[in-house]
C-alpha positions as CSV (number, residue, x, y, z in Angstrom):
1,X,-25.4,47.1,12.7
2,X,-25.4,43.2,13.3
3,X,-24.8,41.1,10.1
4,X,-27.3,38.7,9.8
5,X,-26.2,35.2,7.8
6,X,-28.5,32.5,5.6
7,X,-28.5,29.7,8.0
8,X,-26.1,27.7,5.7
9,X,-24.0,30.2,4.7
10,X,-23.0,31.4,8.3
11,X,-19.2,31.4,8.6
12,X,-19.3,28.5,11.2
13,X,-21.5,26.2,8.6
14,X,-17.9,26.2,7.0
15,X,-15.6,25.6,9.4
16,X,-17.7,22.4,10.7
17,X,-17.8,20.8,7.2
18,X,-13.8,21.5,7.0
19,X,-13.8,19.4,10.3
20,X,-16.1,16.6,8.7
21,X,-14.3,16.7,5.9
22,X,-11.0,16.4,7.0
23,X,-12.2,13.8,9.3
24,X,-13.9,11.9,6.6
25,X,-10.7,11.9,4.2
26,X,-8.2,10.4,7.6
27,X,-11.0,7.9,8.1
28,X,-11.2,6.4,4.6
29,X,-7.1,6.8,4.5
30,X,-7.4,4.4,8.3
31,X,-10.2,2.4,7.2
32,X,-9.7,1.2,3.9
33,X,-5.6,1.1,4.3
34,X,-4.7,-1.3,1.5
35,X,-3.4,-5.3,3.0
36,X,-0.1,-6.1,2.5
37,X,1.8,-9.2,3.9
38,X,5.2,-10.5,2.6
39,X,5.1,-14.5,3.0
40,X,8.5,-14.9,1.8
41,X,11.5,-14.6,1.6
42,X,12.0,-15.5,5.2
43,X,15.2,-14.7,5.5
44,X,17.2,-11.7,5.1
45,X,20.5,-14.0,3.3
46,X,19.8,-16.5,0.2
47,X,22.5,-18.7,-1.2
48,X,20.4,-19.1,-4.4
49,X,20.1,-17.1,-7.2
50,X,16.2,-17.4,-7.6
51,X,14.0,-16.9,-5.1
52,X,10.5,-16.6,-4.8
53,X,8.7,-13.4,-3.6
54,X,4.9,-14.1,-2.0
55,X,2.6,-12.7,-0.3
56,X,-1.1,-11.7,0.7
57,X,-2.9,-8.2,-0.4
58,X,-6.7,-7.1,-1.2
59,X,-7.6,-9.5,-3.9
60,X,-9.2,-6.1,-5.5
61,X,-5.9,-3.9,-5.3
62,X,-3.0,-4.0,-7.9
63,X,0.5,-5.1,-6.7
64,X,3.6,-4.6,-8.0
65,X,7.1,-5.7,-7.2
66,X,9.8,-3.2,-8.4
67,X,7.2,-1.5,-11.0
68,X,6.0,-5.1,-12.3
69,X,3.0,-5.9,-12.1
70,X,1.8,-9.0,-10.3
71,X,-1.3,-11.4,-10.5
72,X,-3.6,-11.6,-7.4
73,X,-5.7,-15.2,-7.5
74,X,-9.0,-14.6,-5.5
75,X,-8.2,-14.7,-2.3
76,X,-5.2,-12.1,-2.7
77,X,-2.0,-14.3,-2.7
78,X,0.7,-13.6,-5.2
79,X,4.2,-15.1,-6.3
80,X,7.0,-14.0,-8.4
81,X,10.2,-15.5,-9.5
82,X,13.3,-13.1,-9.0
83,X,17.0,-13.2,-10.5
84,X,19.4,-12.5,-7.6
85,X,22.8,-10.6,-8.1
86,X,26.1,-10.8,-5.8
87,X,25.5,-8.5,-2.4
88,X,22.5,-6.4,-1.4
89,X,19.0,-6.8,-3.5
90,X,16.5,-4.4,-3.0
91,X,12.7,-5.4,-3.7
92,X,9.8,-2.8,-3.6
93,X,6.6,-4.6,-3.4
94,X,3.9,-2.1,-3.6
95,X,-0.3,-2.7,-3.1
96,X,-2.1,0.2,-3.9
97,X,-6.4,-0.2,-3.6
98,X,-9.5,1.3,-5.4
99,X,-9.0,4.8,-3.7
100,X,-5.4,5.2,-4.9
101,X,-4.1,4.5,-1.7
102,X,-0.9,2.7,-1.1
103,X,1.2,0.6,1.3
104,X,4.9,-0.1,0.4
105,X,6.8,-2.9,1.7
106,X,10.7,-3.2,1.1
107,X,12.7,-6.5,1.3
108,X,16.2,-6.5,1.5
109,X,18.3,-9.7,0.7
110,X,21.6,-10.5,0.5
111,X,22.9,-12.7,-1.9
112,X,26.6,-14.7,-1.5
113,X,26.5,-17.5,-3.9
């Protein structure tokens, strides 16, 4: 005896809208991939012991540089002040958008005063 299914509720029904689905989720992960660009520092050695950390993001995502947060003006730049110590600093700068997805840039400087 054949089964016969609903329409919708055939197995296949399901298996396509896994496909769409998973499709769906990779495209909005693609698509709407937060901006992040680190302006400065430049370079990868500072002989001061401030420097300033800039850069561009999504004026509507949050940013934050080693788990502070940052203030975007409209257009998305940011700045922020950091203390150096002797040898290797490590700076996380983080943009995460409405979606709760994030990019993660690290700089690494090194600082001989």
């Amino acid at each position: 005896m054949k089964r016969r299914y609903n329409s919708f509720f055939h197995p296949t029904t399901y298996f396509f809208l896994g496909i769409i689905a998973l499709f769906l989720f990779q495209f909005v992960r693609v698509i709407l991939n937060p901006t992040l660009v680190i302006l400065s520092p430049a370079s990868k050695i500072a002989n001061a012991k401030e420097i300033m950390i800039s850069g561009i993001a999504n004026p509507q995502n949050t940013v934050q540089i080693n788990g502070g947060s940052v203030v975007l003006d409209e257009k998305g730049n940011f700045q922020k002040q950091a203390l150096l110590r002797e040898g290797i600093n490590e700076f996380t700068v983080q943009s995460k958008n409405f979606w709760g997805i994030t990019k993660t840039k690290t700089i690494k400087l090194i600082f001989k005063p």
